[in-house]
Phi, psi and omega in degrees: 000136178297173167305297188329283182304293155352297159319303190273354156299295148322339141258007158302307184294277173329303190292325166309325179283293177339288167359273217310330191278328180252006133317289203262037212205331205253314199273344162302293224282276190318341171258345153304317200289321169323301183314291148355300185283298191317320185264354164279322177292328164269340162303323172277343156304329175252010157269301182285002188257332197257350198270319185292335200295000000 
């Protein structure tokens, strides 16, 4: 195998990893944000549960 080829195998290689890190990057974020909603709706469930108390 050439250098030339060893180089575009290699940034072939690099460029998938990008992808994939900012695939998965994009898919972290949307499940923080989710999370993010789930826990102000229970934070505001246990402010009305201590306001009925």
């Amino acid at each position: 195998m050439t250098i030339k080829k060893q180089l575009i195998a290699m940034f072939v290689m690099v460029m998938i990893l990008i992808a994939s890190a900012i695939l998965f990057e994009s898919l972290a974020n949307d499940k923080n944000d989710e999370q993010n909603k789930y826990s102000n709706t229970r934070y505001l469930s246990y402010i009305l549960a201590d306001e009925i108390q």
